[in-house]
KEVEX-43924 format. One line per field, with one value per residue (C-alpha): residue in three letters; x, y, z. Coordinates in nm, 3 decimals. Layout:
<atoms>
midren <- (Ala|...)
c1 <- (X|...)
c2 <- (Y|...)
c3 <- (Z|...)
</atoms>
This chain:
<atoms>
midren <- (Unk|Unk|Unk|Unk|Unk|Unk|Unk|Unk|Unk|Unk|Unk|Unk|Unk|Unk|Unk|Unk|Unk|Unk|Unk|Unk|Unk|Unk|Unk|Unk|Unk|Unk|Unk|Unk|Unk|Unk|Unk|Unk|Unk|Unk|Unk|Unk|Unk|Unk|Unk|Unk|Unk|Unk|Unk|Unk|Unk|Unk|Unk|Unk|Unk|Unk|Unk|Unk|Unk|Unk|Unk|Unk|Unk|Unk|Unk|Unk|Unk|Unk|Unk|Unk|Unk|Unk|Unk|Unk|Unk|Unk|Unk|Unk|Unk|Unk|Unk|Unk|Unk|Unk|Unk|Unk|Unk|Unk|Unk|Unk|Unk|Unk|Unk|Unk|Unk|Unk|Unk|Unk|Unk|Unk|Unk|Unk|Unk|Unk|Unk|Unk|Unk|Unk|Unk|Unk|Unk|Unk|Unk|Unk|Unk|Unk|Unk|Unk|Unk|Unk|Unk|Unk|Unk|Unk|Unk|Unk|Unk|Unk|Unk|Unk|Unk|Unk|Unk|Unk|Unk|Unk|Unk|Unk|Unk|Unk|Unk|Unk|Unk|Unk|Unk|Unk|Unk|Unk|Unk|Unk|Unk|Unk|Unk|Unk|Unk|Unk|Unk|Unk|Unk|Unk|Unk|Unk|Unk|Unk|Unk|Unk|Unk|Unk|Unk|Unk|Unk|Unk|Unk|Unk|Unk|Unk|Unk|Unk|Unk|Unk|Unk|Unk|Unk|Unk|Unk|Unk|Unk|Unk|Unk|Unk|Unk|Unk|Unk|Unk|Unk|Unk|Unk|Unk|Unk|Unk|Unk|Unk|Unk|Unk|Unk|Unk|Unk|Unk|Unk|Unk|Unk|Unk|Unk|Unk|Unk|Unk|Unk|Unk|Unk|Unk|Unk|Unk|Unk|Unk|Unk|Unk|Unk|Unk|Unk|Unk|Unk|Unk|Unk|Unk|Unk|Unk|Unk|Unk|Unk|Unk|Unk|Unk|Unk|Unk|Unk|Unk|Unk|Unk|Unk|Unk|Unk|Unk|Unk|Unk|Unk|Unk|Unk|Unk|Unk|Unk|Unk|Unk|Unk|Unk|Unk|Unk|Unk|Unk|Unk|Unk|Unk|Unk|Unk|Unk|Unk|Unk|Unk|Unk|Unk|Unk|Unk|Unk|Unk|Unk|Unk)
c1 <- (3.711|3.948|4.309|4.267|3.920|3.680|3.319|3.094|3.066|2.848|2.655|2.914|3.213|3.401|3.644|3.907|4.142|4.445|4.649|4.501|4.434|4.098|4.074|3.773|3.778|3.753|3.617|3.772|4.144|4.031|4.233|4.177|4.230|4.346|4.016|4.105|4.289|4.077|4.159|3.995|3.668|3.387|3.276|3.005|3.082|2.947|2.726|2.513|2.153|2.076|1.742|1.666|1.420|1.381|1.033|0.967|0.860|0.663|0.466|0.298|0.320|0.512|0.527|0.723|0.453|0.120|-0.097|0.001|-0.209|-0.203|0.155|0.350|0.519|0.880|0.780|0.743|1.100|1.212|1.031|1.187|1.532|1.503|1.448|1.797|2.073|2.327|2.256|2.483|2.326|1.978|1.983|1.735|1.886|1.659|1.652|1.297|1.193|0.878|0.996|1.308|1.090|0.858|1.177|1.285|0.958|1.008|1.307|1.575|1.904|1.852|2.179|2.242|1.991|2.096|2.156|1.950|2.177|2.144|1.820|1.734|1.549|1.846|2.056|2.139|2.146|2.522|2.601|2.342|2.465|2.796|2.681|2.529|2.841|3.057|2.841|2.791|3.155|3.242|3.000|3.088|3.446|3.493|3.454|3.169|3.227|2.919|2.720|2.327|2.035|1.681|1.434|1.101|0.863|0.901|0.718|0.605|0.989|1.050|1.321|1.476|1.593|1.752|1.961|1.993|2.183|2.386|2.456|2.558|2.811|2.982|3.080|3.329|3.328|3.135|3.122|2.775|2.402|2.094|1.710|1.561|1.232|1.138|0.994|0.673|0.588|0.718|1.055|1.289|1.316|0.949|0.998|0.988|1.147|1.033|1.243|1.147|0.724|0.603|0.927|0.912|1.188|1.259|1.469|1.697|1.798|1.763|1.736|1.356|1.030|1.009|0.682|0.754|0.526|0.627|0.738|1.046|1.206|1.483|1.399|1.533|1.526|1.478|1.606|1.330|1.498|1.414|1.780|2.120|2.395|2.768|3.106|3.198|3.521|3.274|3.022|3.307|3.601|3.459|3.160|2.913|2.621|2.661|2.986|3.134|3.071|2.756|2.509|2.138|1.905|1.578|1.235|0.865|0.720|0.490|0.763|0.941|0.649|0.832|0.563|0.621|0.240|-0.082|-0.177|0.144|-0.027|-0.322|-0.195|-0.009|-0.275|-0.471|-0.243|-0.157|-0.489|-0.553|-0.313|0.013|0.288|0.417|0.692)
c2 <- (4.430|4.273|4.155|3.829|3.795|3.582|3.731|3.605|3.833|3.644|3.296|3.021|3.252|3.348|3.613|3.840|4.121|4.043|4.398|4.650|4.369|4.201|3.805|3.576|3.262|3.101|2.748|2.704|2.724|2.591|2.883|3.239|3.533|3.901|4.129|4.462|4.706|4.818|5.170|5.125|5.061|5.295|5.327|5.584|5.780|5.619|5.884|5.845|6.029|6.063|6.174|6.305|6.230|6.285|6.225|6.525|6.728|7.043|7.197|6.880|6.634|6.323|6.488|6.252|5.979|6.214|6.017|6.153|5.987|5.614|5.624|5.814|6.115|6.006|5.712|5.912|6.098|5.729|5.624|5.908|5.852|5.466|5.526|5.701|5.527|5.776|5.695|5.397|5.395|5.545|5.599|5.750|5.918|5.940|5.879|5.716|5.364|5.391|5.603|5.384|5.061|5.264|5.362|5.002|4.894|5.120|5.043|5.274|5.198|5.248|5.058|5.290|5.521|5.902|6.001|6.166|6.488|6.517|6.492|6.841|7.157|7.388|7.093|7.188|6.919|6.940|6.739|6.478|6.446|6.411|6.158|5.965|5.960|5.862|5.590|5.416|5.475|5.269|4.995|4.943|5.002|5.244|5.651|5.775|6.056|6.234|6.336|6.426|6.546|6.469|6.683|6.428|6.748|6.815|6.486|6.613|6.607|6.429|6.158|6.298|6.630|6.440|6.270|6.618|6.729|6.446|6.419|6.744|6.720|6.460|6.656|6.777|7.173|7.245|7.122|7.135|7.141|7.209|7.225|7.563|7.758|8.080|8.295|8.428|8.662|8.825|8.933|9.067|9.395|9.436|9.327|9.556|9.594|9.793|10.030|10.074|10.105|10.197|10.349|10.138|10.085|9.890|9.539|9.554|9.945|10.063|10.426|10.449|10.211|9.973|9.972|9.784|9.497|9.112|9.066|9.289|9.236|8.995|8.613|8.536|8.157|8.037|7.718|7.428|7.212|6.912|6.797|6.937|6.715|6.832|6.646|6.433|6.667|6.989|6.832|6.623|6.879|7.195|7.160|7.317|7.140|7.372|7.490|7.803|7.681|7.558|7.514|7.498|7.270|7.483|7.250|7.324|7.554|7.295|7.021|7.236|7.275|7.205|7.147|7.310|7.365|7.220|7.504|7.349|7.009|7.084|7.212|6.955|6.726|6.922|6.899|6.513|6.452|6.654|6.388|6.646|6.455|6.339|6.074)
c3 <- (2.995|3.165|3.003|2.886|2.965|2.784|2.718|2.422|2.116|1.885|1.923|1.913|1.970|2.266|2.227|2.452|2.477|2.545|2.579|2.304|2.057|2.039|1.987|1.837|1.827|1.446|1.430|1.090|1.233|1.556|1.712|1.786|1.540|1.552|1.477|1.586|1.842|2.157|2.017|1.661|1.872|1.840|2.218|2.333|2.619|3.001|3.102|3.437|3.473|3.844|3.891|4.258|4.451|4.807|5.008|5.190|4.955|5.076|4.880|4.720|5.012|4.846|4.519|4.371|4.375|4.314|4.003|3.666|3.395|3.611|3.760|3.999|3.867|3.879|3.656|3.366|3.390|3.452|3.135|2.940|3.063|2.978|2.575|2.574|2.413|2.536|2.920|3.059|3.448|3.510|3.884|4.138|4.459|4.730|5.110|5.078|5.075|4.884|4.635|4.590|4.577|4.287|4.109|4.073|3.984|3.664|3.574|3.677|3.974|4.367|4.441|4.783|4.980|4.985|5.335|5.551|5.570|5.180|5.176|5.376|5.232|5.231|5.004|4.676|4.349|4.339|4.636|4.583|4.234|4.363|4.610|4.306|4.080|4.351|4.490|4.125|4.031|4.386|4.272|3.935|3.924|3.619|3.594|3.403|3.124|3.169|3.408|3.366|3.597|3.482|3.709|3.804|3.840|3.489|3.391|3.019|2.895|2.611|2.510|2.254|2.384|2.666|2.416|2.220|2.497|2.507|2.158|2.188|2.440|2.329|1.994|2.270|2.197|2.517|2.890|2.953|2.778|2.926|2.786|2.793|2.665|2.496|2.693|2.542|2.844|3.150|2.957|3.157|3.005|3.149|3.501|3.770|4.112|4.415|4.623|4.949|4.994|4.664|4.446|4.076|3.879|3.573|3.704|3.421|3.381|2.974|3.092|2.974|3.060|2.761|2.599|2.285|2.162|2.277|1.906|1.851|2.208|2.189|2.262|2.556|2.721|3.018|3.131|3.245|3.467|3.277|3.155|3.280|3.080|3.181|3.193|3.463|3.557|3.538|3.853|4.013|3.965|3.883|4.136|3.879|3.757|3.500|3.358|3.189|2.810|2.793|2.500|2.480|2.348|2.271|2.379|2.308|2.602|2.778|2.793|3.025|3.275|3.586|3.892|4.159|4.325|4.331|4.016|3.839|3.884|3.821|3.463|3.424|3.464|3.197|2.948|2.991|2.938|2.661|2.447|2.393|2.244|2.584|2.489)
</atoms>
């Protein structure tokens, strides 16, 4: 807020900063009275989620609008996103009108349009998140502290391990937090690589073919696109949507179904409407 400012704290007050101090106005005295210093003010951390979206999608034609259960599939990440009370600015980036105009209509931030260059095959999420930050930071006039990318195509995330990740990066010991699964098959230490036309070898080289049951190998994760919540200085600085010392928050397996093909869909689908805890 502004220095000397006025701005309405409860009915029938008006109250302002003037410097560090905070003023309200007291009817009683008919003057206004020292509360407290801006400093001694719990504030949460202005994060931004940017959730891309571009239209031309190849796989799914217009993925981002297919019918989920009613609505168009980046309505439900935008529903998700929405019940977080860590998230300051829910913004979609996307170059196309429709989508923008069905993002507004569910209640997240198309304040700009994400240019066409951006919005190419070959462009990674860094640079449209990038785009995002900068764009809302020009708008409103203030830096944000963090910085999170919610996926659309993994529509069956849930609420509160978006704001798991959050909560966990602001306890400050890490730069970045990201949702992730066990995996319950295809672990690494089984996969396989092929040398030339038909040589096998293992893809991860333990000197012998590991035949040991799913049980005793080591859990191992796998991340599922659905939340990636890093500081503002590791995307804007660092240029990493994920940095060095990151932590994980651990989600049930079909939450982190991302959808990348009509089969994915169709799966999808299944388990929507078989009544899963969706959110």
């Amino acid at each position: 807020m502004r220095e000397n400012s006025y701005q309405p704290y409860a009915k029938g007050n008006l109250g302002f900063f003037r410097g560090s101090h905070k003023y309200l106005w007291d009817y009683s005295q008919e003057n206004y009275i020292f509360i407290l210093s801006r400093n001694q003010e719990k504030t949460m951390p202005r994060t931004i989620a940017v959730i891309p979206a571009r239209g031309g999608s190849k796989g799914i034609p217009r993925k981002n609008l297919v019918d989920l259960g009613g609505k168009p599939l980046i309505a439900h990440m935008i529903g998700h996103a929405l019940k977080v009370d860590e998230i300051t600015d829910l913004v979609v980036s996307t170059e196309d009108e429709e989508i923008a105009e069905v993002a507004r209509h569910y209640g997240a931030k198309v304040p700009f349009m994400r240019p066409r260059e951006l919005a190419e095959d070959h462009v990674l999420s860094l640079p449209v998140v990038q785009h995002a930050v900068e764009q809302m930071e020009a708008l409103t006039g203030e830096l944000y502290d963090n910085v999170v990318l919610l996926q659309a195509t993994v529509p069956l995330s849930r609420s509160e391990d978006i704001a798991a990740c959050l909560q966990r990066l602001n306890t400050g010991d890490c730069d970045s937090v990201v949702t992730v699964k066990k995996i319950a098959n295809h672990h690494p230490f089984r996969l396989k690589r092929i040398i030339g036309d038909d040589i096998l070898i293992n893809y991860i080289d333990q000197g012998f073919d590991d035949m040991r049951p799913r049980q005793v190998l080591p859990p191992v994760y796998k991340r599922t696109g659905a939340a990636y919540a890093s500081t503002r200085d590791t995307v804007m600085h660092d240029n990493k949507i994920v940095g060095d010392n990151s932590r994980a928050v651990v989600v049930p397996e079909y939450t982190g179904l991302d959808i990348d093909s009509e089969l994915d869909l169709a799966l999808v689908r299944l388990l929507f409407d078989s009544q899963f805890d969706k959110d």
